[in-house]
C-alpha positions, 0 to 999 in steps of 0.5 A: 546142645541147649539154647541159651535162655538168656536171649533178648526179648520185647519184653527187655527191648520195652526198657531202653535205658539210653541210646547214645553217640557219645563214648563219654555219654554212655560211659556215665549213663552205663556208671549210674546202673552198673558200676564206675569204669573206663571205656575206650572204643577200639574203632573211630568216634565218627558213626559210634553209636551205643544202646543199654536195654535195663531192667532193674528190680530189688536184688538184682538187674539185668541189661543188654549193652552194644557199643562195638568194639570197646575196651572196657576197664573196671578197677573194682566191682564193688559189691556186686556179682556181675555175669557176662555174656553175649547175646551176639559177638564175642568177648573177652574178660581178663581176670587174675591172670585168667582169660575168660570167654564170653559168647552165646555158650560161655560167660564170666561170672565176677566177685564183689571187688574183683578188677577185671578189663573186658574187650567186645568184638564189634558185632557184640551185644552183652548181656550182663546180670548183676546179683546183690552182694548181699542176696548171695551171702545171705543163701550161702552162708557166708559174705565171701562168695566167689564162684569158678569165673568161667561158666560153660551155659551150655552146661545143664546144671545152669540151664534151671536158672536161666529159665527162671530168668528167662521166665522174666524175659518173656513176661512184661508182666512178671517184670511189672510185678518185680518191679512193683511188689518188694516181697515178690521180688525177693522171693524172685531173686532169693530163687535166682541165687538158690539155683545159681549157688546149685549150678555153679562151682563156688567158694563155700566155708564148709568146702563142699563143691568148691573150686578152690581147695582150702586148707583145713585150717581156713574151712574151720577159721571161716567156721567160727568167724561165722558162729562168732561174727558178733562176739568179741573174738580176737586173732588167738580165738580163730586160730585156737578153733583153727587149731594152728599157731596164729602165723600159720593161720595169718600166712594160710588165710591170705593165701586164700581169701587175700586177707587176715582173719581179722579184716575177713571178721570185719567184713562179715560183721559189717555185712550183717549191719547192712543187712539190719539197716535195709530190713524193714521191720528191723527197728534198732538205731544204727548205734544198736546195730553196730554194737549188737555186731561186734564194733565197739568204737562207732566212729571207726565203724562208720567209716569202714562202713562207709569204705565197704559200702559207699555211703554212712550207715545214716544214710543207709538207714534213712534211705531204706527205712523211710 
């Protein structure tokens, strides 16, 4: 059996992010670098005690978490991939009626905007990657990426990746570097999910290696929506392609992905507006972005986006253009 890779390191040590004594404390301080959630400890306040080691570089970070025996809720991941294992102890992560082990031989690996709770032994310690929405639509071909929720790290298909990470681990001066050099980081990052895409069973629009069976009809709606994100398609045109009538399309597509057509094209369309805004050489104004994507009423778009991302594309173009 191989090691695992992703263990702890002086490296990761070097970057204590908090040390705290308080659950509500470490509830906020884990929000700020990870995502909003609810936190109850399954022991007495008294003698709690919690720390987070963080490393954060563009596209991606990684982190060890210990608070003992903890319940932990998450209503919505948002828009990042979250992985999940324990460097010691266990866990257990409840997703879509699943039950999802998480140990030194197995983790979790979440969507964008999955709800999941999780619940940690006492002597656990997580560790815990989380992979840019973005940086993995970008490599897959397509913004709805769900890989297979249960990773056996033992596996060697994934043992590739975890060296590449592990590679970070154990140099302080490759994560200096990551931290520091933008392009070096995407390059870095860009690498991760490439081998993570080839190791691990995924949803793609194609349907090759997938985990989850699609009916045909989906893969070639999926197909054009992504040839066609920018053009003004309608319902009529992705079920045309799909070649299907347009309930069995509607009633076949939310099945699948949860969702209608229309609201998956919007989703691929707002992706791609992201992706214009935080490039840097990308010189269009948000209004020529959102037009040249395929939203006509600029009002509407802003909010929507605002809705997916958590901010107005403003913002977001302010804040990574300036």
């Amino acid at each position: 059996m191989h090691a695992l890779a992703l263990t702890p390191s002086d490296t990761l040590r070097q970057h204590r992010y908090f040390e705290s004594c308080d659950v509500e404390d470490t509830k906020r301080r884990i929000a700020e670098v990870l995502v909003e959630h609810r936190l109850k400890s399954l022991r007495a306040e008294r003698g709690f005690r919690a720390h987070m080691d963080h490393i954060t570089v563009p596209g991606f970070s990684l982190g060890a978490i210990a608070f003992g025996s903890m319940q932990v809720e998450v209503p919505d991941l948002k828009d990042s991939h979250l992985l999940i294992t324990c460097t010691q102890g266990s866990a257990e992560v409840s997703y879509q009626g699943q039950q999802l082990r998480c140990d030194a031989q197995h983790a979790a690996l979440l969507p964008p905007e999955a709800s999941f709770k999780l619940q940690t032994s006492n002597d656990c310690e997580q560790l815990v990657l989380r992979v840019d929405r973005q940086l993995v639509s970008a490599h897959a071909g397509h913004s709805a990426v769900q890989f297979a929720p249960q990773v056996r790290l033992d596996d060697e298909a994934h043992w590739p990746w975890l060296n590449h990470l592990a590679n970070m681990l154990r140099e302080p001066a490759l994560v200096k570097l990551l931290r520091s050099n933008a392009l070096v980081a995407q390059d870095y990052g860009n690498l991760l999910v490439s081998l993570m895409l080839a190791g691990q069973p995924h949803d793609t629009p194609s349907g090759a290696a997938s985990w989850r069976v699609r009916p045909g009809c989906v893969r070639r709606a999926d197909d054009y929506i992504a040839a066609h994100a920018s053009e003004p398609i309608t319902l009529a045109d992705i079920a045309q392609a799909a070649d299907v009538p347009a309930r069995t399309l509607l009633d076949n597509f939310r099945r699948v992905h949860g969702v209608s057509p229309m609201h998956r094209l919007r989703d691929v369309r707002l992706d791609h507006c992201r992706s214009a805004l935080i490039a840097p050489h990308d010189h269009r104004n948000v209004t020529e972005v959102a037009l040249d994507h395929g939203f006509g009423h600029l009002g509407r778009f802003a909010i929507v986006y605002a809705e997916r991302f958590g901010e107005p594309p403003s913002v977001t173009a302010r804040r990574c253009k300036h």
